[in-house]
N, C-alpha and C positions, 0 to 999 in steps of 0.2 A: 714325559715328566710325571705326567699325574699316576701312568700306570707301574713306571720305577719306583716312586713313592708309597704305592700300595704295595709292591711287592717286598720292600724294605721291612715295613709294618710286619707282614704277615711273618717274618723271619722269625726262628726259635729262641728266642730271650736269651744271652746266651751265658745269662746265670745258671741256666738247667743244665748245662753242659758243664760249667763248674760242679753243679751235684751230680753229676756221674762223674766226673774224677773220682771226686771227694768220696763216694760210694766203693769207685775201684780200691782207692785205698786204703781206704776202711776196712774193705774185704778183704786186705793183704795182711792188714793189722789184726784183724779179729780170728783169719783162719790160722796164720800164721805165730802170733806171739799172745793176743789174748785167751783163744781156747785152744791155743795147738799145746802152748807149752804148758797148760794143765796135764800134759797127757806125759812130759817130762817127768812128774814129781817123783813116782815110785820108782822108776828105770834110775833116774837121779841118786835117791835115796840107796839102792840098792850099789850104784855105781863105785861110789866114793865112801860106802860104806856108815853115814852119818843117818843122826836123828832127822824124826820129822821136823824137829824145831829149827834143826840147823837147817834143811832146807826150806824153810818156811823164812827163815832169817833173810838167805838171798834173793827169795821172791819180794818180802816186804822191802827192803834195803832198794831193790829196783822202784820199788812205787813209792821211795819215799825219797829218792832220790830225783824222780819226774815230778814229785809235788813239789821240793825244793829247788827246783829250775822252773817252774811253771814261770814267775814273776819275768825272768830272763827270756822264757822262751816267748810270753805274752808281751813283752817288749819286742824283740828282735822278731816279730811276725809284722809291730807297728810300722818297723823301719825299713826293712828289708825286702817285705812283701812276701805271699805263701809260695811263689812258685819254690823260692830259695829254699824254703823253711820245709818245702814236701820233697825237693828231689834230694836237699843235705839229709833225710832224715831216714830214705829209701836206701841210700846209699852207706851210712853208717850201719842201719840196720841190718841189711845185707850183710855187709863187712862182719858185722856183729855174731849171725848166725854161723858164716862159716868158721870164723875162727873157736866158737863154741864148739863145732865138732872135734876139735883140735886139743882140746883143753886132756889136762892129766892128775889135774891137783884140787880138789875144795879149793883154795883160793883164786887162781884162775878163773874158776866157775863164778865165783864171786866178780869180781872186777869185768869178767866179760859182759853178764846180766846186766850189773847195774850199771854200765856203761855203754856200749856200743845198740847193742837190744833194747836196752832202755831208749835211749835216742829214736833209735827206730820205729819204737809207738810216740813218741808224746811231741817230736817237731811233728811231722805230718797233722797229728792231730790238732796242734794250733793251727797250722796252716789252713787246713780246709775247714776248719769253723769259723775262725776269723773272716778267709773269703767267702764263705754263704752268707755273713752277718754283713758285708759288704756289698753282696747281690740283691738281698732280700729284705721286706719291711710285711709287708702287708701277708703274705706265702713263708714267714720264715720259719713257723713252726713244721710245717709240710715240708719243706725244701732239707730242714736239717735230720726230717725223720726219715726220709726218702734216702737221703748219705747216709742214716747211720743205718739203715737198712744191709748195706754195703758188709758190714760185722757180721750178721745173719748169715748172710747170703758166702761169705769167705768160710766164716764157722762151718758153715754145712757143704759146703763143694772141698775145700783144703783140708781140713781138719779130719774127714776120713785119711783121705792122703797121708797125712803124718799118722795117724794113729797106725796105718797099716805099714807104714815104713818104719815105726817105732817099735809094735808089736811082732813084724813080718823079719825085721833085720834087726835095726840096730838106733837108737836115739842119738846117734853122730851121721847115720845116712839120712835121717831126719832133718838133723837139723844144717847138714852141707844144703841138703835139694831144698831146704825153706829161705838157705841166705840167696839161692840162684835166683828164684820166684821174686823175693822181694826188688831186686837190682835190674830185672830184666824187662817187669813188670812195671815198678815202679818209675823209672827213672823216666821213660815215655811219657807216662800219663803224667807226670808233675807238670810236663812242658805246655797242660794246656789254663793251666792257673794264670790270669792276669787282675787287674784291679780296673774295676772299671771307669769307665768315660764316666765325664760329668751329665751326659746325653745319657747313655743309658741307664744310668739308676734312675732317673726321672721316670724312663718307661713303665716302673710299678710303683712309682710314688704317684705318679698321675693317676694309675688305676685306682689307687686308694682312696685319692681327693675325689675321684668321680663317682665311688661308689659310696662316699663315709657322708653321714647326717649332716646338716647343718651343725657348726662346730660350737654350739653354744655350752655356757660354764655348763650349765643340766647337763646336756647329753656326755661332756665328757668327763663328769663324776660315775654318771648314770654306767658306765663303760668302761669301768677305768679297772676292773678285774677280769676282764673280759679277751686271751687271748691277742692279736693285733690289732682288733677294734681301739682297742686304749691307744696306737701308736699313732692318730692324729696329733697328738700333743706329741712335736718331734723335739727331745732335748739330746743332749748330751754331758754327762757327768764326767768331769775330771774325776782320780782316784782317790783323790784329799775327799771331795763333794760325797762320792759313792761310799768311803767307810764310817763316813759318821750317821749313815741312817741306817734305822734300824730292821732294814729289808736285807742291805747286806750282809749282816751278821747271818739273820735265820735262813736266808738262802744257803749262805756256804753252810753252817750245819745242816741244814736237811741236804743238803749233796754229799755232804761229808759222811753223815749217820748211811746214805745211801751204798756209798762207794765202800765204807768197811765190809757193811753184810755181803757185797756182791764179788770184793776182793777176796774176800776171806772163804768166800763160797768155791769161786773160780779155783782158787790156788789148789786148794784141798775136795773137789771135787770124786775125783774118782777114789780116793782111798775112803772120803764120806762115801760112797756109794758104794765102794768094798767093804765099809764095814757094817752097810745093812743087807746080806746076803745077796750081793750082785756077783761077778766074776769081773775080774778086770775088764777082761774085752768087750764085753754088754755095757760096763761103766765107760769105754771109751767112745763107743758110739750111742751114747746117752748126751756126751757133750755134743753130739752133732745134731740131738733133736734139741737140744736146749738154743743153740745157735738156727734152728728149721724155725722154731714157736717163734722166734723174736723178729721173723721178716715180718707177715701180715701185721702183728701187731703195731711194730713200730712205725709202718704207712698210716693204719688204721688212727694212733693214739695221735699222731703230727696231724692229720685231718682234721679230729676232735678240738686238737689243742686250739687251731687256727678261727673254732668256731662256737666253741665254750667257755672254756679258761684251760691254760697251760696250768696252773699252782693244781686245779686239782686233777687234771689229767693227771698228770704224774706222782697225783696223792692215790687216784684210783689203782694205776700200775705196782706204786709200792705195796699197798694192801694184798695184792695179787702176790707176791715175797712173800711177804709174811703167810700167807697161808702155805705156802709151796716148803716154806722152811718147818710149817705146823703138819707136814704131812708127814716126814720123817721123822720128825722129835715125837709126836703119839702113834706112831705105829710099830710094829717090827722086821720092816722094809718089805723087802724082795722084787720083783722085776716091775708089776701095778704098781707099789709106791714109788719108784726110782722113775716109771715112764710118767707117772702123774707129777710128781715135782721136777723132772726135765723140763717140760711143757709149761707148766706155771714160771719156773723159775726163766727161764726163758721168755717168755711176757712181760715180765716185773723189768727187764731191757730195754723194753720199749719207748719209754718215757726219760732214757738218761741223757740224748743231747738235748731234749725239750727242756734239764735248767739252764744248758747252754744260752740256749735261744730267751731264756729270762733275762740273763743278762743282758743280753741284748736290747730285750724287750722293756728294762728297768730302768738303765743305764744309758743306752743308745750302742752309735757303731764309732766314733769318734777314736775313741778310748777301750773298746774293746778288749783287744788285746793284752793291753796290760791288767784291764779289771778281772778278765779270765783268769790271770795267770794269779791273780792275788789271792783272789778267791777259791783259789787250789789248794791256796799256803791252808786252808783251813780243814783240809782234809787229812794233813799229816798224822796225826794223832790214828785215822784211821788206818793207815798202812800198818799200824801193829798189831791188825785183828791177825794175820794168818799166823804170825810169832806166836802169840797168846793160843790162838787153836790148834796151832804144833806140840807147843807145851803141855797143853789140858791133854792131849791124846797121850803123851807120852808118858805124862802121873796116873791119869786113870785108863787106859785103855780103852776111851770110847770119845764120842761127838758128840756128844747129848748137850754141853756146855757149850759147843760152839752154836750149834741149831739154835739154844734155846737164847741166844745173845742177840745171834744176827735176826731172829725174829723181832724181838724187840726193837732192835735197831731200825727195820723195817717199817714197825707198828711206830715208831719215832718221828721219821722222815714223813709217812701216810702225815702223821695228825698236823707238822708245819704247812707240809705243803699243799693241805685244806684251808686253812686260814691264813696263809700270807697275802698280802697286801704291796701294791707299788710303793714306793719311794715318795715321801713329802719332802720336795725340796724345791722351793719357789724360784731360786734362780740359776741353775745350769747353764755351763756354759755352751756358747750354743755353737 
């Protein structure tokens, strides 16, 4: 008995196993639909014959369509649970991909994106945040940096893949062999998402009672910006509780202010990089170091977070943006500046599930999902940077306004989320 019970002990927690799902997925989402179909835009544009605005239209219209399902989606992850919510989201996407190759019309194009593609990134992505926030307390800045590490690591193995099948054939062989990948890939690893026992989340809640101070008022003032340290005090906020204080608010703007520069970046990527003397095909495998820089960091910055403070880890990483976007707006490019803001701009990634894991860390795991999904709603506004950065290229013929925006934007985000502060709210429901 006594040596079955040590060997139980010694077993792999098997939240870490949820973060290698949540990793594979990621990396099917990131190689696949967040830096593969950057690689779409000009092939696109060239396709169907339209402006950059109009295609910047359907990219934004996709993200602004996943911010207006977030509230929906961050419910139906409460209820349903993530296994549903990653293999419905592998499977749509999929579906999604191949019928894109199929498409004949701008409007098609339209309705495919922001509907089946769209799905395909933003359920999974509840899914497996919601379950790491359900694994994790005391490791959760680590655990979500380690999944979202998973984007890196998809960016830089898939995303040659398509670029070379986009560049090498055709942006419909592209994107059939990307819906194969996600369906065949995906739909396995969903199967290993469950919710845990009431036994084992105790497993690292006990490690944290065993490791954390004496819990007096001091020490949890003393700690209360500090990372998981602060998450002695266990609450949980209903969504009424969570939007009347004023952490909520400046949270979702600095995620919000975050999400436009790096939206706006993404979408228009390689033609920003075509129009500071790069060649298309150096700018497509440009997105693959930018997806290479953001593995270390993102392990690196969830270590940090878990041992300093998340608010300004991820004030650090944003600052790392804004310099990455100050390299091209004062220079006059060429392959040094395109490989030094690749690598910067790809760092400044590091830090995006770590507001995830704020919420968590602010709010609790109760209510999670739907706090997620709310607090998305406040991004929308940012979905119209890549419209507006279509637009400004197509009046003046340059990126100068869009650089010199999303730096801002960047320098924005850095300064909230140096000084934000947990939530004062005396009675949460617990």
């Amino acid at each position: 008995m006594i040596r079955l019970h040590h060997q139980e002990t010694k077993r792999v927690y098997y939240g870490w196993w949820i973060v290698g799902a949540t990793a594979t997925i990621y990396g099917l989402i990131g190689g696949l639909n967040f830096s593969g179909l950057s690689l779409y835009f000009l092939p696109l544009a060239r396709e169907f014959n339209v402006s950059r605005t109009n295609i910047s239209i359907v990219f934004s219209a996709r993200g602004i369509l996943e911010t207006l399902g977030a509230p929906i989606g961050g419910l139906a992850v409460d209820k349903i649970g993530s296994r549903w919510m990653v293999a419905g989201g592998m499977l749509l996407g999929g579906l999604g991909f191949i019928l894109l190759a199929i498409t004949h019309t701008y409007t098609q194009l339209i309705v495919t994106l922001i509907s089946l593609v769209s799905l395909g990134s933003s359920l999974p992505d509840h899914g497996g945040s919601a379950s790491i926030n359900l694994w994790f307390r005391r490791h959760l800045g680590l655990a979500v940096s380690i999944a979202s590490s998973g984007l890196a690591i998809g960016g830089f193995v898939l995303t040659p893949l398509i670029a070379w099948l986009v560049l090498g054939f055709d942006w419909r062989v592209a994107s059939f062999v990307s819906g194969l990948i996600m369906v065949l890939i995906g739909l396995p690893v969903s199967g290993l998402y469950r919710n845990p026992r009431a036994d084992e989340t105790t497993v690292e809640d006990r490690e944290e009672i065993n490791q954390a101070e004496p819990t007096t008022q001091d020490n949890l003032s003393s700690r209360s910006s500090d990372g998981d340290r602060s998450l002695s005090r266990v609450v949980d906020f209903t969504v009424k509780q969570a939007i009347i204080t004023k952490t909520f608010w400046l949270l979702g703007l600095a995620m919000g202010l975050r999400a436009s520069a790096q939206q706006t970046l993404m979408v228009h990527i390689v033609p920003i990089l075509v129009s500071k003397r790069i060649p298309e095909s150096i700018a497509a495998a440009l997105v693959s170091v930018v997806a290479l820089s953001r593995l270390p960091t993102s392990i690196g910055a969830g270590f940090l977070s878990d041992r300093w403070s998340r608010q300004r880890t991820s004030a650090v990483c944003y600052l790392i943006g804004a310099t990455a976007t100050s390299i091209l707006l004062f220079t006059s490019g060429g392959l040094v500046a395109g490989m030094g803001f690749a690598i910067l701009f790809g760092s400044a990634h590091a830090a995006n599930h770590i507001g995830s894991a704020m919420v968590g860390q602010f709010f609790g795991r109760k209510h999670y999902g739907a706090l997620r999904g709310v607090i998305s709603l406040l991004w929308i506004v940012s979905m119209l940077g890549p419209i507006l950065s279509g637009w400004s290229f197509d009046q003046t013929g340059s990126y100068t306004t869009t650089l010199a925006a999303t730096t801002i934007a960047y320098l924005s985000s850095t300064i909230i989320f140096w000084w934000l502060k947990e939530p004062n709210t005396m009675e949460p429901t617990r």
